[in-house]
C-alpha positions as CSV (number, residue, x, y, z in Angstrom):
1,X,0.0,0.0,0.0
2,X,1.4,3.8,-1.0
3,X,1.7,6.4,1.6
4,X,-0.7,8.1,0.4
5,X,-3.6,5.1,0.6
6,X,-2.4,4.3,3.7
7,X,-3.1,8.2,4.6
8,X,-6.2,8.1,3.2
9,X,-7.2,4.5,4.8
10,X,-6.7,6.3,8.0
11,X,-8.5,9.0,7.8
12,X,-11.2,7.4,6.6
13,X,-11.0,5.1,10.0
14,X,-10.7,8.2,11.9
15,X,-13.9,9.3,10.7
16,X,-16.1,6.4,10.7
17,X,-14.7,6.2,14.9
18,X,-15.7,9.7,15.1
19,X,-18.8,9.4,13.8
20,X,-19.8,6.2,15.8
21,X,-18.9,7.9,19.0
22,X,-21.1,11.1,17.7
23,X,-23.8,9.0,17.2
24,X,-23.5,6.6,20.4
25,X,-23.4,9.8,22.7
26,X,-26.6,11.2,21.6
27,X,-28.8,11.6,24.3
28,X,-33.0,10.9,24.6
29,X,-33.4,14.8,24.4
30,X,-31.3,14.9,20.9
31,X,-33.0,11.8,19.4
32,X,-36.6,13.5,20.4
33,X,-35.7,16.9,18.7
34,X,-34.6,15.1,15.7
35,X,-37.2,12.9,15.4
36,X,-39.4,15.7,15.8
37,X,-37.7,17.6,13.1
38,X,-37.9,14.4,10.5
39,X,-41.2,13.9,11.0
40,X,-41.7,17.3,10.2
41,X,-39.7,16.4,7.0
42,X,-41.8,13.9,6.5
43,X,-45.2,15.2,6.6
44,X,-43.5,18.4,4.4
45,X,-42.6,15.7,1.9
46,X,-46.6,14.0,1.9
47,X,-47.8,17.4,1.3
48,X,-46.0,18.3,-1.6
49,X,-47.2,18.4,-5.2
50,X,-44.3,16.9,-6.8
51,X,-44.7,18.6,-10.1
52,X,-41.4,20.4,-10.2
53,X,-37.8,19.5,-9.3
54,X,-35.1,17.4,-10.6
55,X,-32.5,14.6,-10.3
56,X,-29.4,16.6,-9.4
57,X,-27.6,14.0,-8.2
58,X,-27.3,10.7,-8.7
59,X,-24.5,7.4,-8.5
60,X,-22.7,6.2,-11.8
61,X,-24.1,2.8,-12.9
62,X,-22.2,-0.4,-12.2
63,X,-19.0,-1.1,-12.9
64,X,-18.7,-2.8,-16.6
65,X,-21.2,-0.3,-18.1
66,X,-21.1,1.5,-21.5
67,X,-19.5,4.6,-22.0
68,X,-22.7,5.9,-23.9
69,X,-25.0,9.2,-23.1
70,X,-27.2,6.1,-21.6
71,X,-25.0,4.5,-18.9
72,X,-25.6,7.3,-15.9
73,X,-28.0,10.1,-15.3
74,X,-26.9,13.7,-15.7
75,X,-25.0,15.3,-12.4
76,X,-26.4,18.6,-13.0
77,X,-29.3,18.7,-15.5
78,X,-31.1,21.1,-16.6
79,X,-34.7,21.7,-15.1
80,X,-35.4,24.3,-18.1
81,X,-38.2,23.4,-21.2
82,X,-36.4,25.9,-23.3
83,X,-34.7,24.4,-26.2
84,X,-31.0,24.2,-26.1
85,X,-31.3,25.4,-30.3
86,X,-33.9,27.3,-31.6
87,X,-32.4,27.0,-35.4
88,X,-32.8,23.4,-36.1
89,X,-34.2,20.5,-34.5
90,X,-31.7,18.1,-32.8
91,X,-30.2,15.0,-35.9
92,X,-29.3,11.8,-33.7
93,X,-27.7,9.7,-35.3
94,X,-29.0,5.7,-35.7
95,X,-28.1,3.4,-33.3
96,X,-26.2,0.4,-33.7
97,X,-28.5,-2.6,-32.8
98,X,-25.7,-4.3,-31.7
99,X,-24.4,-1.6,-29.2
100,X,-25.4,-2.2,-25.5
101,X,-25.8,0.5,-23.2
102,X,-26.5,0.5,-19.5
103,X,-29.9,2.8,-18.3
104,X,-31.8,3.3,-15.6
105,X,-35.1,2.1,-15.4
106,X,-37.3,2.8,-12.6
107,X,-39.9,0.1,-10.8
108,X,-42.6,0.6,-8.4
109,X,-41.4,-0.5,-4.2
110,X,-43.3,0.1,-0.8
111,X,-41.8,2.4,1.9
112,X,-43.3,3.8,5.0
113,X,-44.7,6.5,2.3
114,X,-46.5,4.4,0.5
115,X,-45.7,2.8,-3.1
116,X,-42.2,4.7,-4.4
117,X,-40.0,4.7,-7.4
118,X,-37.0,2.3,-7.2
119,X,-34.2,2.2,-9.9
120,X,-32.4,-0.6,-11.3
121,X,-29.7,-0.6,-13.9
122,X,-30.6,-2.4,-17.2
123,X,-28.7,-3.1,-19.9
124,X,-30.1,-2.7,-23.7
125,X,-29.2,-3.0,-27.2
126,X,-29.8,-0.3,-29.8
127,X,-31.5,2.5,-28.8
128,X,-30.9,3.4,-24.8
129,X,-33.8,5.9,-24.6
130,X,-36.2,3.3,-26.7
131,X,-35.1,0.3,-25.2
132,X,-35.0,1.8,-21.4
133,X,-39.1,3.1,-22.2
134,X,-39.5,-0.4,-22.8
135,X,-38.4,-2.1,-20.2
136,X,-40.7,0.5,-18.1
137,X,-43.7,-0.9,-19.9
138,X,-42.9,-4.8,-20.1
139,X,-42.7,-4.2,-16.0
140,X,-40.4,-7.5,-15.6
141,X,-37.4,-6.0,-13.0
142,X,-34.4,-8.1,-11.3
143,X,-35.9,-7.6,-7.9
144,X,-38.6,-9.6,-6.8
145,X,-39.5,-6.6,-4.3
146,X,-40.4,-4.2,-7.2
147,X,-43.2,-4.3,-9.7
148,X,-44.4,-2.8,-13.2
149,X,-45.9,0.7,-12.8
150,X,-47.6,0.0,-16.1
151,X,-50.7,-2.0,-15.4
152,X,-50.9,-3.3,-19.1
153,X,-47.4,-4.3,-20.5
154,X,-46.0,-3.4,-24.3
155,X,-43.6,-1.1,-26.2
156,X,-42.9,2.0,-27.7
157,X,-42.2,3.1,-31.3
158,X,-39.5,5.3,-30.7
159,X,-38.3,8.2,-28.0
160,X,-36.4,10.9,-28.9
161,X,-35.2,13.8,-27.9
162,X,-36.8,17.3,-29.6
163,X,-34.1,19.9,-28.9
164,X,-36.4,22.6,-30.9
165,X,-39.4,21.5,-29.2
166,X,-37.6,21.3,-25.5
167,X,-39.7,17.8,-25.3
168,X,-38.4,14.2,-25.0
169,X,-41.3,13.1,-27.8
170,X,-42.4,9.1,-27.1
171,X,-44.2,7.8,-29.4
172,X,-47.0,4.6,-28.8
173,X,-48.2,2.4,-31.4
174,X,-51.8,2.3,-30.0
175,X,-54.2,3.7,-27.4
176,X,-53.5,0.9,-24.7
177,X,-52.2,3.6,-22.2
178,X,-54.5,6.2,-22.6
179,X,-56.8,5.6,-20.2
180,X,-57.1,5.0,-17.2
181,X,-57.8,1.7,-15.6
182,X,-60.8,1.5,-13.1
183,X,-58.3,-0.3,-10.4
184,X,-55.9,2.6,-10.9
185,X,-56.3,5.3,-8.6
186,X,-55.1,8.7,-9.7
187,X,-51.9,8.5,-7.6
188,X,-51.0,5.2,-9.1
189,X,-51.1,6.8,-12.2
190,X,-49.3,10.1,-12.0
191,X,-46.8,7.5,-10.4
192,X,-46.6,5.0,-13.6
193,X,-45.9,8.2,-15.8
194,X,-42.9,9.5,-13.2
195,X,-41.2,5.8,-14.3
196,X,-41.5,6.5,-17.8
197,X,-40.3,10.1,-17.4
198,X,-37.5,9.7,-15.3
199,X,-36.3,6.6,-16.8
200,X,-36.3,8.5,-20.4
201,X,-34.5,11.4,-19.0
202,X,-31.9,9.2,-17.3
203,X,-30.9,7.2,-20.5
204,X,-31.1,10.2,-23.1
205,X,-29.1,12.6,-20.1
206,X,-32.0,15.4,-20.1
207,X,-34.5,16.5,-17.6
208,X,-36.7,17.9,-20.7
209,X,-40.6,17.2,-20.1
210,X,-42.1,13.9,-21.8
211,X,-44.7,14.4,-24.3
212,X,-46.7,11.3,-25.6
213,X,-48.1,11.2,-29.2
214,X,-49.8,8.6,-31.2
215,X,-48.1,6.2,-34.3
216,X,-49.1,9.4,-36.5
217,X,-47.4,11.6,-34.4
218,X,-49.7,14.7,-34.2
219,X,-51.5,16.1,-31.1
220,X,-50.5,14.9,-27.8
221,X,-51.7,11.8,-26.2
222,X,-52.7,11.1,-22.6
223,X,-51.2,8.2,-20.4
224,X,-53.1,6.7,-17.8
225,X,-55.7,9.7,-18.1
226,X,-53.0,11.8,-17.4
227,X,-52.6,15.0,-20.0
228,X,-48.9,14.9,-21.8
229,X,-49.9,18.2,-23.7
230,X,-46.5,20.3,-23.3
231,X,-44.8,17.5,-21.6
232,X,-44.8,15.8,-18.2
233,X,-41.6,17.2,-16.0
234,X,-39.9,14.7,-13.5
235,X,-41.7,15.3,-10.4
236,X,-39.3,16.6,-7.1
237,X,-37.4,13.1,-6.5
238,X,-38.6,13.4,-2.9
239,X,-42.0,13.1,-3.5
240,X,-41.4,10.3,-5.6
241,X,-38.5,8.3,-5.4
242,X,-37.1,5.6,-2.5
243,X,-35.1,7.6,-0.1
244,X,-32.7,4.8,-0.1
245,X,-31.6,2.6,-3.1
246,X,-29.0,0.5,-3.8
247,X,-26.9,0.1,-6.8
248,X,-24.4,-2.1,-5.9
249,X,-24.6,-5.4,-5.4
250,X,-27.3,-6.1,-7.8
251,X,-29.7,-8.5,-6.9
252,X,-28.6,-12.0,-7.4
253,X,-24.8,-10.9,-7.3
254,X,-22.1,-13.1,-6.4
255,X,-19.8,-11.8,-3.4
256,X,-16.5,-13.1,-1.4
257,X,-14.3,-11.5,0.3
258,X,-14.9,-7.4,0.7
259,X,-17.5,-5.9,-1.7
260,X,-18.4,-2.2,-1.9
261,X,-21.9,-1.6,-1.8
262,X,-23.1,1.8,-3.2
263,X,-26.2,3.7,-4.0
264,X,-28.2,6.8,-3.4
265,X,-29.8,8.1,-0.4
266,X,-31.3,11.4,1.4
267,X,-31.2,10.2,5.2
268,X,-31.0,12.0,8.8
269,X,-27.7,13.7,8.9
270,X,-26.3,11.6,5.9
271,X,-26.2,8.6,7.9
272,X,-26.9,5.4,6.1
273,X,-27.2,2.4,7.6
274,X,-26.8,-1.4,6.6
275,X,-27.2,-4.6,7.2
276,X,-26.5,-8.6,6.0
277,X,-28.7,-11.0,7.2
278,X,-29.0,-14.5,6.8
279,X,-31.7,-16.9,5.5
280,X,-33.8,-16.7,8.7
281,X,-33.4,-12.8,9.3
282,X,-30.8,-12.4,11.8
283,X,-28.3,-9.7,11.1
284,X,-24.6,-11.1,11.2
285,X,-23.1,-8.2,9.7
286,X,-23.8,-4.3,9.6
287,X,-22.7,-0.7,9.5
288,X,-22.9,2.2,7.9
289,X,-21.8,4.9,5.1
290,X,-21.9,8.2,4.9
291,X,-23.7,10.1,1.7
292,X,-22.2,12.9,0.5
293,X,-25.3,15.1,2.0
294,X,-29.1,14.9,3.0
295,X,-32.4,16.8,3.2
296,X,-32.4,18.6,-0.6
297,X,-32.1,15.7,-2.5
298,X,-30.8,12.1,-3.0
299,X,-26.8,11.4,-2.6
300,X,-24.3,9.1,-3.7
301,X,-23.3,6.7,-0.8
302,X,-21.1,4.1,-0.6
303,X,-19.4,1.3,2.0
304,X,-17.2,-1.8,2.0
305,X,-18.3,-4.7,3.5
306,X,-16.3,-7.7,4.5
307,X,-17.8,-11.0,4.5
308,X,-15.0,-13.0,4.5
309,X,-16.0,-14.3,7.7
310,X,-19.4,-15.6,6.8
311,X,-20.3,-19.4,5.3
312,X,-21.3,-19.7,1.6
313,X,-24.9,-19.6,1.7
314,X,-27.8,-17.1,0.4
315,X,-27.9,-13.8,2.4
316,X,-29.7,-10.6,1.9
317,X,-27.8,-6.7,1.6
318,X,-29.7,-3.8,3.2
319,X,-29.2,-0.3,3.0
320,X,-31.7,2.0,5.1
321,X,-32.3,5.5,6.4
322,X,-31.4,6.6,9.5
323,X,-34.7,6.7,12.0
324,X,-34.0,9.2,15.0
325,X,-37.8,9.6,15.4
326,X,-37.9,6.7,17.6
327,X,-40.8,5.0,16.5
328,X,-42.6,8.0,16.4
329,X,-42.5,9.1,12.4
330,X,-43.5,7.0,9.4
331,X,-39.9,4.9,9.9
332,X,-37.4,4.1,8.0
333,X,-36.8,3.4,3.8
334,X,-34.9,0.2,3.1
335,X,-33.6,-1.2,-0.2
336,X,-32.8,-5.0,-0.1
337,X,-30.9,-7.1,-2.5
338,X,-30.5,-10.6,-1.9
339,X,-27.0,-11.7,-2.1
340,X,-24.8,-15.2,-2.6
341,X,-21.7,-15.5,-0.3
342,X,-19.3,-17.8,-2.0
């Protein structure tokens, strides 16, 4: 090991020790404030309308992704409808059906809020905006905790990115999305539209509003009885994403040894917890990371964990948020990815 990783290792140390004895030594009075102060969150959260905001930050896809505009969502992007060039609308090129890209593709999860957006990456061929949109709408994720927002599977004809228009355009073959199921509520809906919009945006790297139109193109289309007229933005990720997910590992991964487990989080003080548990639910191993910030938005986060001292067998990974309410406020988000020790 260099001087300087050794440097680094031990600062690093220093401040997980640091952080453990801040967090050992706080007292009842501390945890009631800020549980008091997280519920407040909370409820501020449930009461918002979610039509506005953006993804500002997010975590890079797995390691042994594509280096295409489709392998991570934008860092900083652009909350704006205004079109980046009024002269001409944008000329993408055709994509090579035998390139594979790695997108994002969002699923529906419970949490103490109710049913949430939860991320996976996918990898595609061809087209990463076209074949991300239709991985939203067959509804068939890795984890067997998420489920399709679409409540009637199929595919799109194309999505593309309008520069002139300031719209990501998706095009539908038929009406089988327009409407809106009698078992849908409302909610459920505007939800399913939030997977399609920030799953496009991810894989074509813009935060432009989604507009739906039919196989003639045209007017504007409705999904789920929701109006697409002028484009659906990406709802305030608070209001609609998991406060916690997890990147890495991947559901169904393969582990010995150490493994760094990563993802994206906005929890109480940036505090993110984990645990592994074995088959029958006892914890054997946990922790916790720090993100790189909390409250605002969702934060890259990211941990090693050694299980070099655990027997081969099937385990599961959690990441959670940090719950100082003490019982008191809706509790906390968890992302869970089973996991094979080998």
């Amino acid at each position: 090991m260099s001087t300087r990783e050794s440097t680094m290792t031990s600062q690093q140390t220093s401040q997980q020790t640091s952080q453990q004895t801040s967090r050992s030594r706080r007292g009842p009075l501390h945890r009631t404030l800020a549980g008091a102060a997280v519920t407040a969150l909370a409820l501020g959260v449930l009461a918002g309308c979610g039509d506005d905001g953006g993804d500002r930050a997010d975590d890079p896809a797995p390691a042994g992704s594509t280096s295409s505009p489709g392998s991570t969502e934008p860092s900083e992007p652009t909350t704006s409808a205004e079109p980046t060039d009024t002269a001409s609308p944008s000329v993408t090129a055709e994509p090579d059906p035998g390139e594979t890209s790695t997108v994002p593709v969002y699923y529906v999860g419970d949490s103490p809020m109710g049913p949430r957006l939860y991320r996976e990456f996918r990898k595609v061929s061809g087209d990463p905006a076209l074949g991300a949109a239709d991985m939203v709408a067959a509804g068939v994720p890795a984890d067997p905790d998420y489920r399709a927002a679409f409540p009637v599977d199929g595919s799109f004809s194309s999505v593309r990115l309008d520069e002139q228009a300031g719209l990501v355009i998706a095009q539908v073959p038929d009406d089988r999305w327009a409407d809106r199921p009698a078992d849908m509520s409302r909610k459920q809906a505007r939800l399913a539209v939030q997977a399609l919009v920030y799953t496009v945006q991810g894989a074509l790297q813009s935060r432009a509003p989604v507009q739906v139109v039919g196989e003639a193109g045209g007017p504007a289309v409705p999904m789920f009885g929701i109006d697409t007229d002028g484009g659906v933005a990406n709802a305030d990720q608070l209001d609609v994403l998991s406060l916690v997910s997890v990147t890495s590992p991947e559901s169904g991964a393969e582990v010995s040894g150490t493994f760094t487990a990563s993802g994206v989080a906005s929890s109480f003080e940036a505090t993110v917890p984990w645990e592994v548990r074995d088959a029958s639910g006892t914890v054997v191993l946990d922790g916790f990371s720090t993100a790189e910030g909390w409250m605002d938005r969702l934060y890259p986060w990211q941990s090693e964990v050694d299980v070099s001292g655990l027997a081969p067998g099937e385990y599961t990974f959690a990441a959670m948020t940090d719950d100082p309410s003490g019982g008191e406020g809706p509790g906390p988000f968890e992302d869970t990815k089973v996991i094979r020790v080998g």
